[in-house]
C-alpha positions as a LaTeX table, in Angstrom:
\begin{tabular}{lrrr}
\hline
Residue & $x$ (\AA) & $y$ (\AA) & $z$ (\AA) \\
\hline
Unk1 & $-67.75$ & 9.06 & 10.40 \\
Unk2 & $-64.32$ & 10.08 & 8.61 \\
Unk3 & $-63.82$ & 10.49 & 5.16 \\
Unk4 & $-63.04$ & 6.78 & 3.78 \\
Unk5 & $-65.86$ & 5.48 & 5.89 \\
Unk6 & $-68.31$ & 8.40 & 4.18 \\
Unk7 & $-66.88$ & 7.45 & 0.72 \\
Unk8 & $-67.70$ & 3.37 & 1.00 \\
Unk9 & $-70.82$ & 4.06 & 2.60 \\
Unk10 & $-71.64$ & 6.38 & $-1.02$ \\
Unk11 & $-70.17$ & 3.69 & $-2.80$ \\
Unk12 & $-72.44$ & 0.84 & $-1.55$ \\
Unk13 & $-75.29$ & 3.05 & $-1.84$ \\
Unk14 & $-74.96$ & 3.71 & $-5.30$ \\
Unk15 & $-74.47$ & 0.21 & $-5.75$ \\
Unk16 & $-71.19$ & 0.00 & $-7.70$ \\
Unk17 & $-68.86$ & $-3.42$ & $-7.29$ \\
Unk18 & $-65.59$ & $-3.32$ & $-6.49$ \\
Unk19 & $-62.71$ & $-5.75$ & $-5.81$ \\
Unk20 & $-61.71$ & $-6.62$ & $-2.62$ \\
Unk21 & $-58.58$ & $-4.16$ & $-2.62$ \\
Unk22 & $-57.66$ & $-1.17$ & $-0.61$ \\
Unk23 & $-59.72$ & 2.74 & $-1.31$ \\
Unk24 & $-56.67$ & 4.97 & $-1.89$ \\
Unk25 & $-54.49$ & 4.64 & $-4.65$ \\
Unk26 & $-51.22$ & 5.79 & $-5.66$ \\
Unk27 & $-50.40$ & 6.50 & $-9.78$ \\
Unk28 & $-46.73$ & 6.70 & $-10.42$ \\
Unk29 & $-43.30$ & 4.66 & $-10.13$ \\
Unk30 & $-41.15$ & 7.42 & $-9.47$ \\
Unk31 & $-40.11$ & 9.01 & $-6.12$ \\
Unk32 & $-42.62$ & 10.97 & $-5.26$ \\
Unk33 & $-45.00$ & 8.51 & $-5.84$ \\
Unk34 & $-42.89$ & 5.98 & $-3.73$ \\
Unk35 & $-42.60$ & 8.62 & $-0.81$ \\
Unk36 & $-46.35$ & 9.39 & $-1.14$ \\
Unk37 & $-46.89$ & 5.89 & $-0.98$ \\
Unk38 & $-45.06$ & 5.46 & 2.18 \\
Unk39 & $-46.71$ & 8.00 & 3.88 \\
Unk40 & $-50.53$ & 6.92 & 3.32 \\
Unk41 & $-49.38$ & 3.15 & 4.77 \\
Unk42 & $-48.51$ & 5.00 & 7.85 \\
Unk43 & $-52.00$ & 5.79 & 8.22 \\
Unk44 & $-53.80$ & 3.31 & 5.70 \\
Unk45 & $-54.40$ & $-0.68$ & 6.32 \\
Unk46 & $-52.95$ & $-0.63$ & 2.47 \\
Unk47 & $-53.21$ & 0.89 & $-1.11$ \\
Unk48 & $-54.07$ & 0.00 & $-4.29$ \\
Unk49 & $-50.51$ & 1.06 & $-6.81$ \\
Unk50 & $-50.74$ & 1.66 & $-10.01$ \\
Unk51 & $-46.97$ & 1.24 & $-12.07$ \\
Unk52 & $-47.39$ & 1.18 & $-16.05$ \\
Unk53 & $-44.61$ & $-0.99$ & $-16.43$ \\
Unk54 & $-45.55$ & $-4.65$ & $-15.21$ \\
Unk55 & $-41.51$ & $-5.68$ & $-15.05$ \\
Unk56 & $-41.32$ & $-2.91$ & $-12.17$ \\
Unk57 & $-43.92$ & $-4.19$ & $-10.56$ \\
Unk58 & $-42.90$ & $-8.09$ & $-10.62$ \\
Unk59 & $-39.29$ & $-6.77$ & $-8.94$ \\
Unk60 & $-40.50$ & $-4.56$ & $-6.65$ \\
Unk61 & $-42.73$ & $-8.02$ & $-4.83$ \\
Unk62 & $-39.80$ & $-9.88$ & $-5.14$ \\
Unk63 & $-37.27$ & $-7.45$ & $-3.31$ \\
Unk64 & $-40.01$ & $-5.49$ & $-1.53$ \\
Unk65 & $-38.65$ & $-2.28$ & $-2.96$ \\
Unk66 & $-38.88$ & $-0.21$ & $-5.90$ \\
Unk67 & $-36.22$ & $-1.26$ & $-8.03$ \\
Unk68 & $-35.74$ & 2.27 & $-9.74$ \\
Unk69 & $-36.38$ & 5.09 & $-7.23$ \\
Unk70 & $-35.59$ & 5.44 & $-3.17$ \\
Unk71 & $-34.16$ & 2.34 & $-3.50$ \\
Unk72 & $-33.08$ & 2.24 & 0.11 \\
Unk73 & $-37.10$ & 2.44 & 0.95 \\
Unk74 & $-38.52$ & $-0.88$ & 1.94 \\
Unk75 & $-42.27$ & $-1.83$ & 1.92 \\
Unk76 & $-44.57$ & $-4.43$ & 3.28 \\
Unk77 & $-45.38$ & $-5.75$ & $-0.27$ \\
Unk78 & $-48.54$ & $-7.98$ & 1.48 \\
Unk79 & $-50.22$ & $-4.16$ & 2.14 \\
Unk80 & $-49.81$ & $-3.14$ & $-1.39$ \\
Unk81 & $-51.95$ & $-4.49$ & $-4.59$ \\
Unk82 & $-50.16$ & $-3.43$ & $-7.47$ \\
Unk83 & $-51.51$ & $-3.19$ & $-11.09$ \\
Unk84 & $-50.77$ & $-1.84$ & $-14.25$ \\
Unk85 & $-54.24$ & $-1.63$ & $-15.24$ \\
Unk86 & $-55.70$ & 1.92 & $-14.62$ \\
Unk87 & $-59.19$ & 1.18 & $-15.72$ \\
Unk88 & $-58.56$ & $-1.57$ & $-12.72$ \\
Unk89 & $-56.95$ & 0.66 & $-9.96$ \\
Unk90 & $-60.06$ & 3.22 & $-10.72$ \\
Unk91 & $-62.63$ & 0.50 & $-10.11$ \\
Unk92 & $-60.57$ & $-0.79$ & $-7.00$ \\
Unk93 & $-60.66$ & 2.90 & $-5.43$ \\
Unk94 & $-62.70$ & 6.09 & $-3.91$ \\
Unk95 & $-59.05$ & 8.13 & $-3.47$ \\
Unk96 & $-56.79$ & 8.64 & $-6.12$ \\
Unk97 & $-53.67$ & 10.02 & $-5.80$ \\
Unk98 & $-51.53$ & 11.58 & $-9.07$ \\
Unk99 & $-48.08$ & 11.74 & $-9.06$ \\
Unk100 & $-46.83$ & 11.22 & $-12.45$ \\
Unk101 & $-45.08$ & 13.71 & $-14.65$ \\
Unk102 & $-47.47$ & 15.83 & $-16.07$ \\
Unk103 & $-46.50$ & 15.38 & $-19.73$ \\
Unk104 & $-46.94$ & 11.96 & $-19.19$ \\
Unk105 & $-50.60$ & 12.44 & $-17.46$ \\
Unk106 & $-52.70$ & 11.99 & $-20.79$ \\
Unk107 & $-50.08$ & 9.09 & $-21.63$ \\
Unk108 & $-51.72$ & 7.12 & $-18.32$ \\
Unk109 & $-55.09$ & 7.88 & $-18.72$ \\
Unk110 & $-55.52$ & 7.64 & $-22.41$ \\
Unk111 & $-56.92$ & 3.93 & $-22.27$ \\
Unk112 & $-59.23$ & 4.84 & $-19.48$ \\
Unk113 & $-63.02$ & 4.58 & $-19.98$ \\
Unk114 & $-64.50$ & 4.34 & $-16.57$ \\
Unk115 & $-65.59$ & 7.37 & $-15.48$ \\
Unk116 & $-63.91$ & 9.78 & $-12.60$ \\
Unk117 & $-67.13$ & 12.16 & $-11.35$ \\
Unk118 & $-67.39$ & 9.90 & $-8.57$ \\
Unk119 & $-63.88$ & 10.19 & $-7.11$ \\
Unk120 & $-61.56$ & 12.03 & $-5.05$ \\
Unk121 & $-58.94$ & 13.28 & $-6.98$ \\
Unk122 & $-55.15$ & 14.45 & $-5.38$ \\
Unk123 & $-52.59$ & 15.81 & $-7.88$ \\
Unk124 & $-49.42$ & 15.62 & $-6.15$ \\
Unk125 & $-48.11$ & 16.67 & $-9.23$ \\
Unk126 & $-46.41$ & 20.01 & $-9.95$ \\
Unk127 & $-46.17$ & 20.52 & $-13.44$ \\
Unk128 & $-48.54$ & 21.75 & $-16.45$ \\
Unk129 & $-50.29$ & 19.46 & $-19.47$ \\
Unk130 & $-48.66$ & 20.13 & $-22.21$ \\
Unk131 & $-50.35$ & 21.75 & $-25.33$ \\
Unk132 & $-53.73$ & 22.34 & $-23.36$ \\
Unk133 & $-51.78$ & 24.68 & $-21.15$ \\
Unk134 & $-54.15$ & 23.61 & $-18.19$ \\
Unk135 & $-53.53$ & 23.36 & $-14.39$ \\
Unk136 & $-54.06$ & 19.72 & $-13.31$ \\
Unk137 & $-56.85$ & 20.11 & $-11.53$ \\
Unk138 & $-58.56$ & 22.61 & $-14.29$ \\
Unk139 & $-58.04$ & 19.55 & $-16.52$ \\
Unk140 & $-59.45$ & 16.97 & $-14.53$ \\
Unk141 & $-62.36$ & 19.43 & $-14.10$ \\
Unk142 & $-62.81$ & 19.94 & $-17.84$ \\
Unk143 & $-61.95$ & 16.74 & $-19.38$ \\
Unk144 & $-63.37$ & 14.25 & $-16.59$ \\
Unk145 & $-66.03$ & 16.32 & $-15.38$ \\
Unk146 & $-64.66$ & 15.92 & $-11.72$ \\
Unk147 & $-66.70$ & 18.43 & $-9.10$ \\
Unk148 & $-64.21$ & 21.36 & $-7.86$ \\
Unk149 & $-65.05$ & 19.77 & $-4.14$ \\
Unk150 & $-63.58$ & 16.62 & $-5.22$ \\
Unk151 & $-60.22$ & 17.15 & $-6.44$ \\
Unk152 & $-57.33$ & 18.64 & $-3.93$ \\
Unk153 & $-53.73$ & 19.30 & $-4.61$ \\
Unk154 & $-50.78$ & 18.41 & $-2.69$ \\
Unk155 & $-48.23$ & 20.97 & $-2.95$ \\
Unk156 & $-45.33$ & 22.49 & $-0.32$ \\
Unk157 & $-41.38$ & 22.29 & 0.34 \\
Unk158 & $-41.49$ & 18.28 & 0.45 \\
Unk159 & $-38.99$ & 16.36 & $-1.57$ \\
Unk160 & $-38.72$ & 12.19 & $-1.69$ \\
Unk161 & $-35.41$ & 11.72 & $-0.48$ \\
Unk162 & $-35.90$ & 13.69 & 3.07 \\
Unk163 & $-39.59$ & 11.99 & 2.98 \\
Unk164 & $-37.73$ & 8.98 & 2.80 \\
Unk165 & $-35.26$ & 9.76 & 5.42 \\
Unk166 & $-38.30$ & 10.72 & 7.71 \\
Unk167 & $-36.83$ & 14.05 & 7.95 \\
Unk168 & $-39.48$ & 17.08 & 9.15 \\
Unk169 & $-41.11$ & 17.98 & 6.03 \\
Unk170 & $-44.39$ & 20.22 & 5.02 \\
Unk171 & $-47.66$ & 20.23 & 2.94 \\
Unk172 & $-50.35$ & 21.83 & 1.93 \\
Unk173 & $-53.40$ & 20.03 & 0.69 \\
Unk174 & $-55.55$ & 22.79 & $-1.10$ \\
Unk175 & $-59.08$ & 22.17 & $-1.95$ \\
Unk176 & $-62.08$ & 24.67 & $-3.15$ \\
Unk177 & $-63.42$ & 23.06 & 0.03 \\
Unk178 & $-61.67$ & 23.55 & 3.58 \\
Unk179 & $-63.41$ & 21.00 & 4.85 \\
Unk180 & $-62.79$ & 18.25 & 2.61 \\
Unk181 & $-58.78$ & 19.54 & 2.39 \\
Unk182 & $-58.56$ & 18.92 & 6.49 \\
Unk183 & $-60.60$ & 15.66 & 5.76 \\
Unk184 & $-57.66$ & 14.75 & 3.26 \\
Unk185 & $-55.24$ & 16.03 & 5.53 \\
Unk186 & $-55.57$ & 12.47 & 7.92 \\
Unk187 & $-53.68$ & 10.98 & 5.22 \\
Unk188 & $-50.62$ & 12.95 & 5.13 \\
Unk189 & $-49.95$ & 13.75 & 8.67 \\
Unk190 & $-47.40$ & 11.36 & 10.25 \\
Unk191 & $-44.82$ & 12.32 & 13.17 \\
Unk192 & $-42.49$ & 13.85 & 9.89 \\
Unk193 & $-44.98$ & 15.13 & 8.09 \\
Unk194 & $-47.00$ & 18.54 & 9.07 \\
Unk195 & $-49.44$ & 19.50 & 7.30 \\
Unk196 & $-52.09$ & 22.63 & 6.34 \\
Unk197 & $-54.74$ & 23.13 & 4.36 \\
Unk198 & $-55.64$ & 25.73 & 1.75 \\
Unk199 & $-59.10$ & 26.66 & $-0.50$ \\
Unk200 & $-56.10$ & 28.79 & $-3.12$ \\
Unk201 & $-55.95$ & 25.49 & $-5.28$ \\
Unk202 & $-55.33$ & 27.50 & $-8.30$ \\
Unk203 & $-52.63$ & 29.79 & $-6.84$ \\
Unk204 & $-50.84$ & 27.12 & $-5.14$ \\
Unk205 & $-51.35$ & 25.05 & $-8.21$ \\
Unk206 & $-49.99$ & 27.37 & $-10.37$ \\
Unk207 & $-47.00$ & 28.42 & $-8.07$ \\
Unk208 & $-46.07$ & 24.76 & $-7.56$ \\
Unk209 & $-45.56$ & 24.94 & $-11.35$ \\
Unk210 & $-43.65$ & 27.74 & $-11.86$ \\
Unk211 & $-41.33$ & 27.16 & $-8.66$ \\
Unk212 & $-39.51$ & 24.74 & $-11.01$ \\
Unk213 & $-38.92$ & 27.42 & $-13.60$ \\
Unk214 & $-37.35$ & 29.54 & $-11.35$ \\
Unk215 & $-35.05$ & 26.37 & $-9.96$ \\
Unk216 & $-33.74$ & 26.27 & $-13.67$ \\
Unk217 & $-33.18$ & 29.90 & $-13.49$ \\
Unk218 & $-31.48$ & 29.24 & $-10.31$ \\
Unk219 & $-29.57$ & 26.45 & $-11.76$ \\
Unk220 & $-28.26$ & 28.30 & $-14.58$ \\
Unk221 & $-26.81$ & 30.57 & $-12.66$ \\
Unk222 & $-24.96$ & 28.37 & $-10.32$ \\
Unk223 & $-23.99$ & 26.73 & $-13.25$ \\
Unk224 & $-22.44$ & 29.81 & $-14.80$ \\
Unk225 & $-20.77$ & 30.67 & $-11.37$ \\
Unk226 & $-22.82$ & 33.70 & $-10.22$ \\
Unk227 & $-22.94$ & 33.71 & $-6.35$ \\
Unk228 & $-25.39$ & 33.32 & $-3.20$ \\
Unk229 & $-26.18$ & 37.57 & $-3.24$ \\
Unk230 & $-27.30$ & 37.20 & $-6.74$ \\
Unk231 & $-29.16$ & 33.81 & $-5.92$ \\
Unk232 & $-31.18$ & 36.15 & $-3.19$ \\
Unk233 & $-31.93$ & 38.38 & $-5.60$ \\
Unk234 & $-33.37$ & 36.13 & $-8.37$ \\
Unk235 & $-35.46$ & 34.85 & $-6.43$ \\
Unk236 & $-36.79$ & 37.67 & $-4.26$ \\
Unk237 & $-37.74$ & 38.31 & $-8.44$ \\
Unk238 & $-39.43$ & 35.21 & $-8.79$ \\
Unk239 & $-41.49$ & 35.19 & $-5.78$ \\
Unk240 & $-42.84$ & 38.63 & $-7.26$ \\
Unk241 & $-43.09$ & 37.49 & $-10.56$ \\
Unk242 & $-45.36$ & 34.28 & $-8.96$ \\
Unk243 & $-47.68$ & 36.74 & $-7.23$ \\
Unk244 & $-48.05$ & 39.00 & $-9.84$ \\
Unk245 & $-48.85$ & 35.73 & $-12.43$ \\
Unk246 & $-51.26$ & 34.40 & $-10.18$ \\
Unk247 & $-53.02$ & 37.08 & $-9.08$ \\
Unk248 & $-53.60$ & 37.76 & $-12.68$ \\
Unk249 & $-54.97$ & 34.09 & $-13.27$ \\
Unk250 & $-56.89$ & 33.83 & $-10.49$ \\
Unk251 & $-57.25$ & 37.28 & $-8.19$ \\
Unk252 & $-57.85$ & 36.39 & $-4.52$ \\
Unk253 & $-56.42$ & 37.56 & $-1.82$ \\
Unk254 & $-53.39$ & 35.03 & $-1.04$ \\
Unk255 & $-49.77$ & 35.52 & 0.85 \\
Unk256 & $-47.07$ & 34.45 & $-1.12$ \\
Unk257 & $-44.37$ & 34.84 & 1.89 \\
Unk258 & $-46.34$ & 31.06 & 3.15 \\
Unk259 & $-44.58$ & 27.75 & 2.57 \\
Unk260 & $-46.85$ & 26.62 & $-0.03$ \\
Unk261 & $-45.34$ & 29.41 & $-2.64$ \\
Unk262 & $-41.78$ & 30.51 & $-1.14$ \\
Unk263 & $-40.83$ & 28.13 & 0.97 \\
Unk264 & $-42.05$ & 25.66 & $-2.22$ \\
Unk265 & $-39.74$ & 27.70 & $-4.49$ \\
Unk266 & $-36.87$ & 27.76 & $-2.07$ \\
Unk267 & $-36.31$ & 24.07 & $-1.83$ \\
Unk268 & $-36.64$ & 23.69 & $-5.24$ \\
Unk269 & $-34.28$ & 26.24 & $-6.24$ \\
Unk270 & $-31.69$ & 25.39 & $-3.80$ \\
Unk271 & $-32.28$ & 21.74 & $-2.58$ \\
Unk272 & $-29.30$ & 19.40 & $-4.01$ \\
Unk273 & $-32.03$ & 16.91 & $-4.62$ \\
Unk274 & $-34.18$ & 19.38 & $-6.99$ \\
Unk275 & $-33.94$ & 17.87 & $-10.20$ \\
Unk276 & $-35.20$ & 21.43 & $-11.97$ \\
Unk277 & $-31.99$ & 23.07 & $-10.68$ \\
Unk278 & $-29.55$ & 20.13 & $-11.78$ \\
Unk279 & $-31.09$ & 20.30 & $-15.39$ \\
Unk280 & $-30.24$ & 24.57 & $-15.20$ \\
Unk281 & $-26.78$ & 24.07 & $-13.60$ \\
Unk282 & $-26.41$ & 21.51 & $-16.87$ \\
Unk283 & $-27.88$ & 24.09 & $-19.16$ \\
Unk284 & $-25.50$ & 26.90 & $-17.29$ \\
Unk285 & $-22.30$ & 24.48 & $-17.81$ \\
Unk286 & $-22.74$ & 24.46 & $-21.53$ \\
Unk287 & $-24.94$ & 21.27 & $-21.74$ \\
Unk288 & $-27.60$ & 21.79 & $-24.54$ \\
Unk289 & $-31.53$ & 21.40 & $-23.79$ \\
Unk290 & $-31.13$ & 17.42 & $-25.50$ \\
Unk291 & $-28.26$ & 16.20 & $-23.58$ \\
Unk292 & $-28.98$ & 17.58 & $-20.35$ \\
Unk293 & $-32.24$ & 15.90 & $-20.43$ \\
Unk294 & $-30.54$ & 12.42 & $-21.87$ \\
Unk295 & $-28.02$ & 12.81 & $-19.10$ \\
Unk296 & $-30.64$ & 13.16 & $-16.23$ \\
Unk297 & $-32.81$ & 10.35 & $-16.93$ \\
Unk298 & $-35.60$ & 12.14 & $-15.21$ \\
Unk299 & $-38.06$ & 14.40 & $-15.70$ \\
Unk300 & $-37.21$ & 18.30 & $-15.38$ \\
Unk301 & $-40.67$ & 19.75 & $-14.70$ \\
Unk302 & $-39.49$ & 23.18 & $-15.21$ \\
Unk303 & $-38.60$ & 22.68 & $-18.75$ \\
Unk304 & $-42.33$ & 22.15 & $-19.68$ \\
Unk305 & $-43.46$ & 24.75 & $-17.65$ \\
Unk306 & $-41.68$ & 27.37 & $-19.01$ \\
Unk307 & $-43.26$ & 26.99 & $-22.38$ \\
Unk308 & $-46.87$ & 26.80 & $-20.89$ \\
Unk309 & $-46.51$ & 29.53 & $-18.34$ \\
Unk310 & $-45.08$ & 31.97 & $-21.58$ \\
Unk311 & $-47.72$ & 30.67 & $-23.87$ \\
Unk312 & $-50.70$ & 31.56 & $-20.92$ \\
Unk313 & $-48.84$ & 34.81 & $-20.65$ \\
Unk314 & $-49.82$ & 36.26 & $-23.61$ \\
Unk315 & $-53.24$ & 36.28 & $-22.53$ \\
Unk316 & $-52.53$ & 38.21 & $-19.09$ \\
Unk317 & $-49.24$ & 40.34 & $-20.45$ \\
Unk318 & $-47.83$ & 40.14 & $-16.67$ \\
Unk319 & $-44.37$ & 41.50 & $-16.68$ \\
Unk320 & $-42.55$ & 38.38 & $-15.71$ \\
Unk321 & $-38.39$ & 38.97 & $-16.90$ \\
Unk322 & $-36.98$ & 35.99 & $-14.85$ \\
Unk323 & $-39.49$ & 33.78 & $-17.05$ \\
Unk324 & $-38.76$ & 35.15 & $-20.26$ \\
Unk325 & $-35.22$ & 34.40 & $-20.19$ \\
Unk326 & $-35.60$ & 31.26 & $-19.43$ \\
Unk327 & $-37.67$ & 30.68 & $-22.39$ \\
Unk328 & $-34.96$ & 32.52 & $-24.29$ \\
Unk329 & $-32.34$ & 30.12 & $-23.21$ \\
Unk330 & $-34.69$ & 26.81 & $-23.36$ \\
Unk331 & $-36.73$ & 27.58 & $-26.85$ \\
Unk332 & $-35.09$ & 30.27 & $-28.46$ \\
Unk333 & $-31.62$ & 29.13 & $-27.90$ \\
Unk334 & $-30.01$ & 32.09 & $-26.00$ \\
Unk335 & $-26.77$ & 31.72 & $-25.03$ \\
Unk336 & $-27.41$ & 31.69 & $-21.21$ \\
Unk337 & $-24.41$ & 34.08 & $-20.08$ \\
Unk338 & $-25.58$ & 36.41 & $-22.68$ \\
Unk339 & $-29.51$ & 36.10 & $-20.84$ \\
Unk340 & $-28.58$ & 36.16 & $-17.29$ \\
Unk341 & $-26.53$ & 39.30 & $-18.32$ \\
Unk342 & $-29.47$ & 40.99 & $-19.41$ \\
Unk343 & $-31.64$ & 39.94 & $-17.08$ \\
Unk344 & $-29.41$ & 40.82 & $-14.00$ \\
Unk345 & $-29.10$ & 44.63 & $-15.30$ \\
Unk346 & $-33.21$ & 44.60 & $-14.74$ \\
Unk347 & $-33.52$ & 42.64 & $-11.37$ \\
Unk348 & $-33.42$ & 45.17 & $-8.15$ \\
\hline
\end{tabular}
């Protein structure tokens, strides 16, 4: 018996009603939602979508694509039930699958009052909640009471556009429980999509979060014209500066080198589609932190991150330079040449 047949089984046991509609369900009407979305339907009869705006929804059944992101991505609207109700999409489903921007996460689930214990929860998302400083999965713990066994994250070198190109990409589905992240797994692994599982949810959480950081950092250089050596170097930096954070956070033996952290943090920081390093190049080019984010029209991760990651830092005082520039540049308003300057007569 796999996974979705264990979960309706529980479900019918514990006598809840639900709507006809499909058991996983996707939160989010951006692009990595969208490319998440077309993955499960490779291996899922359908899924239950949640979109908070109800005008995206009406024109992505009449053109059978989301009108907004991956626009070139077509879907077989009849396999989809879309709502923009969440209390709805929880009652409809046993899997639910996050991939929102996190300082939008409380924003979605502020109106919800059915309860989450019961669930399987998936953060696909790689960013921090704001002001509580919390991991998404530590805040699903703490604020929905969610068992550790029951909420995975989705993390590796995997971004929309090549997902929607059904170019080879990578994942890792990480999960206090190895069994329940290969159970998980089913629903990820396609002919393009190769996945591996993990029980470092908090390292792989946290490096998924601070791999944007870094893409800023990466960003601002290109944008102030330093070259591919010193690209190397910053981020032979960051990946330290990740293991040295996390092992402070959560210490457990883990290798950084794997795709989940560096190859994670290489994408991001030198992908054309990473929208972390496009908002540094901006910020490297003169742009300030306002109009480079009013120019985007997207979310920059990274930007959030950077604040939460310093703020949790002065609880374990890890020696992290690359980070605290950034926050320099972002919050304090340092000019960035006179930063990187500075921070390149450090790096080795």
């Amino acid at each position: 018996m796999d996974l979705l047949d264990r979960l309706r089984k529980y479900a019918t046991s514990v006598g809840e009603e639900k709507p006809q509609q499909y058991r996983v369900a996707v939160i989010g009407g951006g692009s990595w939602a969208t490319a998440l979305a077309k993955i499960v339907l490779t291996n899922e009869a359908g899924i239950n979508w949640y979109m908070r705006r109800q005008d995206q929804i009406n024109e992505f059944i009449q053109t059978s694509k989301n009108p907004s992101y991956l626009t070139g991505l077509r879907f077989d609207v009849s396999k989809i039930w879309f709502t923009d109700g969440m209390n709805d999409l929880v009652k409809a489903s046993d899997i639910l699958i996050f991939a929102t921007p996190s300082p939008f996460l409380k924003q979605h689930l502020k109106r919800l009052w059915r309860g989450l214990e019961k669930k399987i929860i998936i953060s696909a998302i790689k960013g921090i909640v704001p002001d509580e400083n919390q991991i998404i999965s530590e805040y699903f713990e703490k604020e929905y009471d969610v068992p550790k066994d029951q909420i995975a994250v989705l993390t590796g070198p995997c971004h929309a556009e090549e997902v929607a190109l059904e170019r080879l990409s990578y994942l890792t589905i990480g999960c206090s429980s190895r069994d329940r992240a290969r159970e998980l797994s089913q629903l990820f692994s396609t002919p393009y999509i190769k996945t591996t599982v993990s029980d470092d949810i908090v390292g792989i959480e946290y490096s998924s979060v601070m791999k944007n950081i870094y893409a800023i950092a990466s960003g601002i250089c290109h944008g102030l014209k330093y070259g591919d050596n010193f690209q190397a170097v910053l981020l032979s930096n960051a990946i330290r500066e990740i293991n040295r954070f996390c092992s402070a956070a959560n210490p457990t033996p883990r290798n950084t080198d794997e795709s989940a952290y560096l190859g994670d943090l290489l994408v991001t920081a030198y992908s054309k589609f990473s929208r972390n390093r496009l908002f540094g190049t901006m910020i490297g080019k003169g742009y300030s932190v306002k109009t480079a984010q009013m120019e985007m029209e997207m979310i920059a991760e990274g930007y959030y991150a950077t604040k939460c990651i310093h703020e949790l830092n002065e609880k374990y005082q890890v020696t992290m330079p690359v980070l605290d520039a950034i926050y320099k540049i972002l919050y304090e308003k340092g000019a960035p040449i006179i930063e990187i300057k500075k921070l390149s007569d450090m790096m080795k």
